[in-house]
N, CA, C and O of each residue as an XYZ file, in Angstrom:
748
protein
N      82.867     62.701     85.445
C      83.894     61.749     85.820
C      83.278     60.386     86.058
O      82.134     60.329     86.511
N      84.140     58.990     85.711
C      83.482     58.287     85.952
C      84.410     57.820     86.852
O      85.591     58.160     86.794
N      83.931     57.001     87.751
C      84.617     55.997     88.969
C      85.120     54.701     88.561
O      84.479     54.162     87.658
N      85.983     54.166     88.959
C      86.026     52.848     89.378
C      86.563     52.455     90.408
O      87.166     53.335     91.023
N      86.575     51.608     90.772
C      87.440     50.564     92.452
C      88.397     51.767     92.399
O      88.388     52.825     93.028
N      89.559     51.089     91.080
C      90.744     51.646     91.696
C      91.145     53.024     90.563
O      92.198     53.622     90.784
N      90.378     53.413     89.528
C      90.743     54.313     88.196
C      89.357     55.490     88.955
O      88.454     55.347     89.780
N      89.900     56.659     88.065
C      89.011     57.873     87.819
C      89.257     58.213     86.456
O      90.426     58.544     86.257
N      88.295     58.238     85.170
C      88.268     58.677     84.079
C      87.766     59.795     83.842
O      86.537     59.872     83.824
N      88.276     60.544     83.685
C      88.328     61.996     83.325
C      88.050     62.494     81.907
O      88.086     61.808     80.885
N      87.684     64.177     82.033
C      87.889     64.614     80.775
C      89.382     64.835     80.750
O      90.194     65.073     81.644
N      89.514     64.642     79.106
C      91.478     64.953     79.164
C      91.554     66.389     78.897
O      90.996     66.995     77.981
N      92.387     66.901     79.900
C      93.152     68.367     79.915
C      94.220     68.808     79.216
O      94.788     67.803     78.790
N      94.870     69.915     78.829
C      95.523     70.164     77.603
C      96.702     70.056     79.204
O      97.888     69.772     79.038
N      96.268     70.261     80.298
C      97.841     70.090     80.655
C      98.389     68.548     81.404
O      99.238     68.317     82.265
N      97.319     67.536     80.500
C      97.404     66.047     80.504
C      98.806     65.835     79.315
O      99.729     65.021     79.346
N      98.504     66.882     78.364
C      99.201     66.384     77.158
C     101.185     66.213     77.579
O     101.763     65.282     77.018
N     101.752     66.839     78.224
C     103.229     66.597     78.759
C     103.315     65.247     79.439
O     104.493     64.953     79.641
N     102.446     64.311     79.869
C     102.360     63.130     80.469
C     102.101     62.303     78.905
O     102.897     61.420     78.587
N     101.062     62.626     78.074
C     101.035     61.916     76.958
C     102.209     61.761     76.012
O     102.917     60.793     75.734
N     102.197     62.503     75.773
C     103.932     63.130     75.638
C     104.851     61.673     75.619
O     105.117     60.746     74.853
N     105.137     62.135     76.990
C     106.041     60.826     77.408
C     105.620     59.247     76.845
O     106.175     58.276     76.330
N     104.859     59.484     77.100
C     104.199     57.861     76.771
C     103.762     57.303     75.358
O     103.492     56.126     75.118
N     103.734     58.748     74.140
C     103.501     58.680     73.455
C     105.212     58.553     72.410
O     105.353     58.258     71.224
N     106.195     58.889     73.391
C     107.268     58.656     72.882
C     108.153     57.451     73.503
O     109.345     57.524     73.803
N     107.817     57.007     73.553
C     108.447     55.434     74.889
C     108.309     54.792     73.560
O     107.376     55.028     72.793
N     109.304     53.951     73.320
C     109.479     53.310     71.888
C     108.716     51.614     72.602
O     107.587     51.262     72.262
N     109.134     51.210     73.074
C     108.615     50.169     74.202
C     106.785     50.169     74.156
O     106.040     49.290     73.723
N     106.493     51.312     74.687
C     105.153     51.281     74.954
C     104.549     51.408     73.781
O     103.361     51.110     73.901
N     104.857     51.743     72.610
C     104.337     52.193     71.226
C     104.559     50.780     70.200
O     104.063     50.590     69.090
N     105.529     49.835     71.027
C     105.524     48.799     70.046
C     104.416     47.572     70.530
O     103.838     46.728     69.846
N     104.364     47.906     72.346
C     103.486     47.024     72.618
C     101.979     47.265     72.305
O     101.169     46.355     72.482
N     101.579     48.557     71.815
C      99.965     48.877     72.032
C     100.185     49.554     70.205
O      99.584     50.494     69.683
N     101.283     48.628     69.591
C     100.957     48.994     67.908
C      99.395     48.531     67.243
O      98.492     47.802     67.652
N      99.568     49.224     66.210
C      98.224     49.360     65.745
C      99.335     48.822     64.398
O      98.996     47.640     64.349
N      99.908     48.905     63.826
C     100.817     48.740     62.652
C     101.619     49.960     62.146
O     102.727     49.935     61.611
N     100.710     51.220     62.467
C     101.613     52.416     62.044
C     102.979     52.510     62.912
O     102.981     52.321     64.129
N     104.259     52.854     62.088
C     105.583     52.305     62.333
C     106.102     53.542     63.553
O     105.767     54.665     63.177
N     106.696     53.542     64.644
C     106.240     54.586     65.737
C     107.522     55.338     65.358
O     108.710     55.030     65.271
N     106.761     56.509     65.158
C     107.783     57.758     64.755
C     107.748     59.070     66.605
O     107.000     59.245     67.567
N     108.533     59.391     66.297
C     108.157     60.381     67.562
C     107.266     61.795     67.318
O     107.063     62.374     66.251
N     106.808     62.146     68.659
C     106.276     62.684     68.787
C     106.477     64.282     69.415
O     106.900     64.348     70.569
N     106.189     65.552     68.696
C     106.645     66.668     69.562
C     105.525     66.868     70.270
O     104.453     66.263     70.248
N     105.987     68.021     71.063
C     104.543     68.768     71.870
C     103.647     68.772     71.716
O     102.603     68.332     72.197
N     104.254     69.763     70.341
C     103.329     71.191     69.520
C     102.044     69.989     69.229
O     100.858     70.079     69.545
N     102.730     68.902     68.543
C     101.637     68.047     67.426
C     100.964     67.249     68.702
O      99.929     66.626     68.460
N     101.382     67.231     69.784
C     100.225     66.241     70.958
C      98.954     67.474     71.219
O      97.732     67.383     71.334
N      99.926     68.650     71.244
C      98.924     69.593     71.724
C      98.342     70.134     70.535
O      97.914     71.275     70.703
N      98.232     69.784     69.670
C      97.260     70.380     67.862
C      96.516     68.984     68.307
O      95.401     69.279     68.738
N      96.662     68.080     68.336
C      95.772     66.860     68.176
C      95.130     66.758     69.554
O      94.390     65.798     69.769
N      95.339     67.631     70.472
C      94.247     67.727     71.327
C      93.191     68.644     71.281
O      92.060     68.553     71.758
N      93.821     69.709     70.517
C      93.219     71.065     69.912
C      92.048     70.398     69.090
O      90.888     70.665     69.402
N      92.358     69.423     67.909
C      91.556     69.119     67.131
C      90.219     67.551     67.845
O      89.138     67.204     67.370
N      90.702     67.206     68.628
C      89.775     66.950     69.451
C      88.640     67.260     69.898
O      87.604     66.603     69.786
N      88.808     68.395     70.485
C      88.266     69.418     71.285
C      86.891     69.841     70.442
O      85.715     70.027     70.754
N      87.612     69.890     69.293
C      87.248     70.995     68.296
C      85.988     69.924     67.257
O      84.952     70.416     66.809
N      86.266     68.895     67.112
C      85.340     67.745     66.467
C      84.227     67.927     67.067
O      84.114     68.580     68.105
N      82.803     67.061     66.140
C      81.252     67.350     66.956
C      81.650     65.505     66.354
O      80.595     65.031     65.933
N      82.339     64.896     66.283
C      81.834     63.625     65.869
C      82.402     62.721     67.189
O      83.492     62.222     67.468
N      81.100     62.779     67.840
C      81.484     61.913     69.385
C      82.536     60.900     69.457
O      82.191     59.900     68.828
N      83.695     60.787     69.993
C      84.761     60.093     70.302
C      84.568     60.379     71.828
O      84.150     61.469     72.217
N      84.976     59.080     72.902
C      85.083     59.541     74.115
C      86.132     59.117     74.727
O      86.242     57.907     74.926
N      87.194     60.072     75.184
C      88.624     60.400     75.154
C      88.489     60.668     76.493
O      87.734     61.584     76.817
N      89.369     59.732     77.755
C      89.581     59.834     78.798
C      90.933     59.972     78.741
O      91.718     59.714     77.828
N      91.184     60.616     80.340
C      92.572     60.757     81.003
C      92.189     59.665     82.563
O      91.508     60.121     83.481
N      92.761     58.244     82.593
C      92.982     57.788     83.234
C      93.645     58.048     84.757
O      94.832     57.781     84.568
N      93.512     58.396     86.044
C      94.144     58.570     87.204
C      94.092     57.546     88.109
O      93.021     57.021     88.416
N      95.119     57.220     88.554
C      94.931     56.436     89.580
C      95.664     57.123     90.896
O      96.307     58.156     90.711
N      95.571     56.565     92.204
C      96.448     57.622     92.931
C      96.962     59.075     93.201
O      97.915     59.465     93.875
N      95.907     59.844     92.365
C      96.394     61.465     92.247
C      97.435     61.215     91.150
O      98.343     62.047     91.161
N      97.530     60.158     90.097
C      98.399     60.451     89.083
C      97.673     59.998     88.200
O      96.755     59.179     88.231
N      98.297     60.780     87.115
C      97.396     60.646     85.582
C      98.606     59.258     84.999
O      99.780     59.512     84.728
N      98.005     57.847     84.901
C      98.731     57.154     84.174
C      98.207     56.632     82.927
O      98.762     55.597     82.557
N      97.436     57.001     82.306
C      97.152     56.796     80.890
C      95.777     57.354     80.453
O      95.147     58.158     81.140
N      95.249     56.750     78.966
C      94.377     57.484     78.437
C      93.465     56.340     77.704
O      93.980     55.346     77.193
N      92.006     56.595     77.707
C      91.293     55.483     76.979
C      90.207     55.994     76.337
O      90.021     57.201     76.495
N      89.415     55.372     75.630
C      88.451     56.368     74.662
C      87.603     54.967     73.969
O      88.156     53.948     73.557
N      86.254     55.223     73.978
C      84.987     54.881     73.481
C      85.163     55.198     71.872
O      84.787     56.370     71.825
N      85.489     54.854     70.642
C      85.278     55.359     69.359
C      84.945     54.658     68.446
O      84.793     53.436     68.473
N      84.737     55.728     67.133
C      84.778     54.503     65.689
C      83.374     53.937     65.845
O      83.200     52.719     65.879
N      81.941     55.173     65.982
C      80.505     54.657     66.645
C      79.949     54.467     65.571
O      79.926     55.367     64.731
N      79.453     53.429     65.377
C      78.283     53.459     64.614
C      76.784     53.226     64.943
O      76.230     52.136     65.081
N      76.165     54.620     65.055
C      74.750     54.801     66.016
C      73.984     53.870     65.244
O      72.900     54.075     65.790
N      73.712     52.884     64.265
C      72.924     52.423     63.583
C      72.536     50.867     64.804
O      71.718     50.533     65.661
N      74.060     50.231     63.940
C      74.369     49.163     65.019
C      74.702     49.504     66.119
O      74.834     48.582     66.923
N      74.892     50.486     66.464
C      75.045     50.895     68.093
C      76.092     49.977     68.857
O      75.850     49.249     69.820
N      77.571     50.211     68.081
C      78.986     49.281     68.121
C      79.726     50.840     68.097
O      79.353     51.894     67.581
N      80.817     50.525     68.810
C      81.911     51.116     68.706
C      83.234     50.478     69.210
O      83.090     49.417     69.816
N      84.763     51.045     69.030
C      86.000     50.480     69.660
C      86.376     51.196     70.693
O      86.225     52.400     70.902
N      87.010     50.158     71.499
C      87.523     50.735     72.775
C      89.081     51.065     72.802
O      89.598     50.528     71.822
N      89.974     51.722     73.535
C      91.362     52.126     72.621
C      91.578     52.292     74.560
O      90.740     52.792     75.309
N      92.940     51.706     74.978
C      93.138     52.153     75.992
C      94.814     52.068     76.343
O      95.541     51.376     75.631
N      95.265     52.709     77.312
C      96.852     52.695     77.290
C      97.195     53.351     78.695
O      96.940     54.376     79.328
N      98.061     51.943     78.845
C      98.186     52.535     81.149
C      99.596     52.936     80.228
O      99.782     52.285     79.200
N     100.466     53.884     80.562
C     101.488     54.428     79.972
C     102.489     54.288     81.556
O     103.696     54.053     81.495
N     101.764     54.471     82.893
C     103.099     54.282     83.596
C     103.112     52.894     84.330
O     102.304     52.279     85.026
N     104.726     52.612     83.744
C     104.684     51.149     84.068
C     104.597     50.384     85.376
O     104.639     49.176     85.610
N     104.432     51.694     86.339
C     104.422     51.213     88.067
C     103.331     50.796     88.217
O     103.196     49.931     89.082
N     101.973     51.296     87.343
C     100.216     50.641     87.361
C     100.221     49.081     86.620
O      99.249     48.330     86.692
N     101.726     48.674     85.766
C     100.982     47.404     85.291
C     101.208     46.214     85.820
O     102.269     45.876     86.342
N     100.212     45.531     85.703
C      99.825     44.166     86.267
C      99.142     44.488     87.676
O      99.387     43.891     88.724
N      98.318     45.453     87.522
C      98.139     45.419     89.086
C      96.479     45.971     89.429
O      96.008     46.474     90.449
N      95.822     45.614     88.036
C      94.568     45.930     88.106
C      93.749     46.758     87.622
O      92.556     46.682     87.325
N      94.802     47.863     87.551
C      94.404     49.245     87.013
C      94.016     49.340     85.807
O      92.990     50.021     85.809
N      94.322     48.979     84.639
C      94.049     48.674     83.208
C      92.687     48.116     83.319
O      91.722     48.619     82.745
N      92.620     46.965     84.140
C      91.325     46.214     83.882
C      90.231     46.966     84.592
O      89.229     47.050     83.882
N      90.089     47.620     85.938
C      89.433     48.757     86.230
C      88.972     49.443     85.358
O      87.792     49.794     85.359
N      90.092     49.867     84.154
C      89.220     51.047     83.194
C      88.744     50.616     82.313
O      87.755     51.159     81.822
N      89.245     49.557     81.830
C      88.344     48.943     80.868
C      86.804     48.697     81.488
O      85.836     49.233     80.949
N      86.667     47.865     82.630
C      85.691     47.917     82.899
C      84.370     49.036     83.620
O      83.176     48.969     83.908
N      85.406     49.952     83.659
C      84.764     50.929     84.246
C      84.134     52.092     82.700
O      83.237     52.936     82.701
N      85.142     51.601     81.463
C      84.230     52.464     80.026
C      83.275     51.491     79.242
O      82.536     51.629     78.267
N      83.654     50.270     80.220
C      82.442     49.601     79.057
C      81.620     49.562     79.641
O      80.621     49.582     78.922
N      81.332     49.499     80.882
C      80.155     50.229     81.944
C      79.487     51.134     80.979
O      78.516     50.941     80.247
N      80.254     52.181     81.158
C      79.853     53.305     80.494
C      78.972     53.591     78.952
O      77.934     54.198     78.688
N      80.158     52.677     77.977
C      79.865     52.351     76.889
C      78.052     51.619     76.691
O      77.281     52.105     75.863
N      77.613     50.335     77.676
C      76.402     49.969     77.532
C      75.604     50.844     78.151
O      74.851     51.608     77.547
N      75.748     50.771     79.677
C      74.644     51.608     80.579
C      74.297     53.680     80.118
O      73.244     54.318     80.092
N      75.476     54.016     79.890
C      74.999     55.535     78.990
C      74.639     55.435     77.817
O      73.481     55.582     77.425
N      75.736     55.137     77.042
C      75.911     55.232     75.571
C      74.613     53.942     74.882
O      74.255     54.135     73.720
N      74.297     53.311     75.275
C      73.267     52.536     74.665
C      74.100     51.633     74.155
O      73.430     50.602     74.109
N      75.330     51.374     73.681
C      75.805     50.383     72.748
C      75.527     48.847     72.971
O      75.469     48.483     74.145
N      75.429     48.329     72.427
C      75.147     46.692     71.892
C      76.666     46.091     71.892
O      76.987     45.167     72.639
N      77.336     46.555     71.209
C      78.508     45.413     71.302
C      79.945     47.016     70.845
O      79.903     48.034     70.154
N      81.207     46.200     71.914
C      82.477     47.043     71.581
C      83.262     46.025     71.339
O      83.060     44.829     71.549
N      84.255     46.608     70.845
C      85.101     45.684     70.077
C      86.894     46.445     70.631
O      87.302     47.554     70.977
N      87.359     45.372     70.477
C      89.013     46.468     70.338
C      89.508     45.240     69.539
O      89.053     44.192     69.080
N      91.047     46.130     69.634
C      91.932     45.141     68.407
C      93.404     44.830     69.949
O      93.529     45.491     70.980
N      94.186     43.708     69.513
C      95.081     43.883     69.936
C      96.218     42.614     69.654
O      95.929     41.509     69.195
N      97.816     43.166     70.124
C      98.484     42.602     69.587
C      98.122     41.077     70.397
O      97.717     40.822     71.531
N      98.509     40.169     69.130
C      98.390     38.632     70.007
C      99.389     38.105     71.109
O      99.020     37.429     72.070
N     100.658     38.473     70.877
C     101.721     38.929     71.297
C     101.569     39.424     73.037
O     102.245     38.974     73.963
N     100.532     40.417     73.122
C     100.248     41.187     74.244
C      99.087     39.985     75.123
O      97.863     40.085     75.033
N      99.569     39.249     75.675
C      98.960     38.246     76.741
C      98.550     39.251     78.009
O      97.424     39.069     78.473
N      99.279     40.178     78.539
C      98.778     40.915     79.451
C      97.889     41.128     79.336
O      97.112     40.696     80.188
N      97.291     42.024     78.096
C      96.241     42.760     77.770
C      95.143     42.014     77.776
O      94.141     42.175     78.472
N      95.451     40.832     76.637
C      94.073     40.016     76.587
C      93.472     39.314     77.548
O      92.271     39.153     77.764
N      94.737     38.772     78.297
C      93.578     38.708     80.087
C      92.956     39.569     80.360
O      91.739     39.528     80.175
N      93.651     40.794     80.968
C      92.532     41.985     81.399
C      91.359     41.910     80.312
O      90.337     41.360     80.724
N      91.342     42.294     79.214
C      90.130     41.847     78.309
C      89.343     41.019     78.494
O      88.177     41.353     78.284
N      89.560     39.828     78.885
C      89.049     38.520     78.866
C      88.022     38.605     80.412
O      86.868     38.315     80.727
N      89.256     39.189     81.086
C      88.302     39.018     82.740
C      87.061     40.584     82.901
O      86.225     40.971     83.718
N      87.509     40.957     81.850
C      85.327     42.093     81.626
C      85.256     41.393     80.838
O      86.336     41.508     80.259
N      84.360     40.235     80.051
C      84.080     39.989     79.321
C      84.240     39.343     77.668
O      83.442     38.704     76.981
N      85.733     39.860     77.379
C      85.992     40.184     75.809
C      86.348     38.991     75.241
O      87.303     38.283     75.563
N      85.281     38.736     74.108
C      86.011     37.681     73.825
C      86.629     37.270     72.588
O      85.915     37.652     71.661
N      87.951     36.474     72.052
C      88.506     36.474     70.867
C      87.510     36.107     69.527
O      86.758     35.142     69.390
N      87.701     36.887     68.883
C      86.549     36.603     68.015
C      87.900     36.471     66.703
O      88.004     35.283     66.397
N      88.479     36.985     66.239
C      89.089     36.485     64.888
C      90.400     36.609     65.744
O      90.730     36.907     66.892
N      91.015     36.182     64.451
C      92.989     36.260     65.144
C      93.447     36.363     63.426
O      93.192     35.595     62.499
N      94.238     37.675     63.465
C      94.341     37.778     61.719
C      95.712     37.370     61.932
O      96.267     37.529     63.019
N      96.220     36.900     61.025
C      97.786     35.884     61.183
C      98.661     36.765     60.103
O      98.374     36.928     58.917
N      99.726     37.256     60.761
C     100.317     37.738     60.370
C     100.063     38.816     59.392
O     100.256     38.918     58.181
N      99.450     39.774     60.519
C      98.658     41.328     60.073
C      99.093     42.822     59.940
O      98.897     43.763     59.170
N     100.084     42.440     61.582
C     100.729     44.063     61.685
C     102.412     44.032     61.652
O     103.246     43.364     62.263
N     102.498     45.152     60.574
C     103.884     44.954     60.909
C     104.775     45.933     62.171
O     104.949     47.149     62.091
N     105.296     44.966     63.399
C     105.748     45.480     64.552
C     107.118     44.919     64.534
O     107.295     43.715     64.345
N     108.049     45.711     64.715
C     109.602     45.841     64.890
C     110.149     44.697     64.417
O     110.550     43.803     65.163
N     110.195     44.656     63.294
C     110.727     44.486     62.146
C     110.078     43.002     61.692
O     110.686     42.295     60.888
N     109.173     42.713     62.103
C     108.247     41.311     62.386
C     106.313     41.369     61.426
O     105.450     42.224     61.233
N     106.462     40.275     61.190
C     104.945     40.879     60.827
C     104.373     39.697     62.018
O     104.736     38.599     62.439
N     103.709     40.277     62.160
C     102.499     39.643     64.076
C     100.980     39.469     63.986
O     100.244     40.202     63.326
N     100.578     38.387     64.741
C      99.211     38.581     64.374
C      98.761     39.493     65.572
O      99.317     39.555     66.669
N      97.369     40.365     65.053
C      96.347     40.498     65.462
C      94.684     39.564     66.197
O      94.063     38.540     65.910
N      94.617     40.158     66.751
C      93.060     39.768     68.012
C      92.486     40.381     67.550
O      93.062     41.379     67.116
N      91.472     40.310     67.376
C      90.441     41.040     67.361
C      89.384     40.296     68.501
O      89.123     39.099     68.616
N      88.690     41.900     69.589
C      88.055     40.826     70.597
C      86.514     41.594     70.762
O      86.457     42.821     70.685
N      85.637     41.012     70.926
C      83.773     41.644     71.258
C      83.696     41.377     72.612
O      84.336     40.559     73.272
N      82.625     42.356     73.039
C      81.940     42.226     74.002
C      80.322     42.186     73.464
O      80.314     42.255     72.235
N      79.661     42.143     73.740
C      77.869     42.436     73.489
C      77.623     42.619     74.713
O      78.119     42.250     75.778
N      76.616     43.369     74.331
C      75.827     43.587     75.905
C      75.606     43.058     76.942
O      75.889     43.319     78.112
N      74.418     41.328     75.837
C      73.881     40.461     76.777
C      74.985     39.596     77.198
O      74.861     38.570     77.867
N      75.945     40.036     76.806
C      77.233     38.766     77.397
C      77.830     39.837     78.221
O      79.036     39.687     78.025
N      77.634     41.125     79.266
C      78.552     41.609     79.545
C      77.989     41.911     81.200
O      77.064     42.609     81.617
N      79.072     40.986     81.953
C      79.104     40.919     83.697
C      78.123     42.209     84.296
O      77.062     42.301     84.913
N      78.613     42.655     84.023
C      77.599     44.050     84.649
C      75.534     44.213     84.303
O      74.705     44.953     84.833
N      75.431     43.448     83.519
C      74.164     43.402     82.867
C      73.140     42.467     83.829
O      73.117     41.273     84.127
N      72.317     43.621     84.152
C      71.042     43.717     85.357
C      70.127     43.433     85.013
O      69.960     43.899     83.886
N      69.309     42.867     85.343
C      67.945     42.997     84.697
C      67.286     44.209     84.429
O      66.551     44.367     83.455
N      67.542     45.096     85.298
C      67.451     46.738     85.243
C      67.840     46.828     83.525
O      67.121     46.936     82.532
N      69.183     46.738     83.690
C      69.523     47.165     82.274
C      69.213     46.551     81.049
O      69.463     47.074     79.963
N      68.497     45.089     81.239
C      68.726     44.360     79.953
C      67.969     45.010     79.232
O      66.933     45.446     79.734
N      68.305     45.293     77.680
C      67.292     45.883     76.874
C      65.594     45.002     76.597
O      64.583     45.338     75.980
N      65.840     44.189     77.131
C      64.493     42.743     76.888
C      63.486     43.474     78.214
O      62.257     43.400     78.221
N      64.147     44.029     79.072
C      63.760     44.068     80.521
C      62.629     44.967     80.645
O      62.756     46.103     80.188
N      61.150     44.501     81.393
C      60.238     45.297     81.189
C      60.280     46.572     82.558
O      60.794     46.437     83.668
N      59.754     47.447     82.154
C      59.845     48.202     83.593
C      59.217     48.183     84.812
O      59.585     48.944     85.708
């Protein structure tokens, strides 16, 4: 488990998936955290096969269940690694709307990209997000992230085509970075 101030990131549990569920069918929440695929709904069976097949992968993805308060309000995940460049994307989603604006999002972000440099070794993470979504890209912005492209008129979201963010972090640009940790840093 990892900590933060106000988040606990967890491994995700198959009896997380009835909370995903919900959130994975909220037409609202699926248009704000679009990726471009057009949001169709979602049954059980297929939350709980795609956790099955999770489970079941050896190709490291790291798939949290977000808690805050003794409640599970969303899910975030480390992926998309490439051990060479030692980069991967960050994917995250507060699903209940009583946690937003109130810290919690930015907690976990900063509490997996913690994770992401100081365990995982990575050099630089990246996420994508809608331009549209100003919430988000603050929280982004205040760990670190910064806008690196803006694709103009990229995704198509409810019935609109929208641009995309695209945002980096790197290591040596990232708040948490100690001299302990810097990779330059002698022992």
């Amino acid at each position: 488990m990892l900590h933060g101030n106000k988040v606990t990131l967890r491994a995700m549990e198959r009896g997380d998936q009835a909370i995903f569920w919900a959130h994975y069918n909220d037409l609202d929440l699926e248009l704000l955290a679009s990726s471009g695929d057009p949001p169709t709904p979602v049954s059980m069976a297929a939350m709980e096969a795609r956790f099955d097949k999770k489970i079941a992968e050896t190709e490291p993805d790291y798939w949290f269940t977000i808690e805050a308060d003794g409640k599970v309000i969303g899910d975030c995940a480390l992926m998309r690694f490439d051990q060479t460049a030692r980069t991967c994307t960050l994917a995250i989603v507060i699903g209940e709307r009583a946690f937003w604006g109130k810290g919690y999002g930015r907690d976990a972000v900063a509490t997996l990209v913690e994770y992401g440099f100081r365990h995982l070794n990575m050099h630089r993470i990246s996420l994508d997000v809608l331009a549209s979504n100003e919430r988000a890209i603050r929280s982004y912005k205040a760990c670190g992230f910064q806008e690196e492209v803006r694709l103009r008129r990229h995704i198509w979201v409810d019935g609109a085509l929208r641009d995309a963010v695209m945002m980096g972090l790197l290591r040596t640009e990232w708040p948490g970075l100690t001299p302990s940790s810097s990779p330059t840093a002698s022992p």
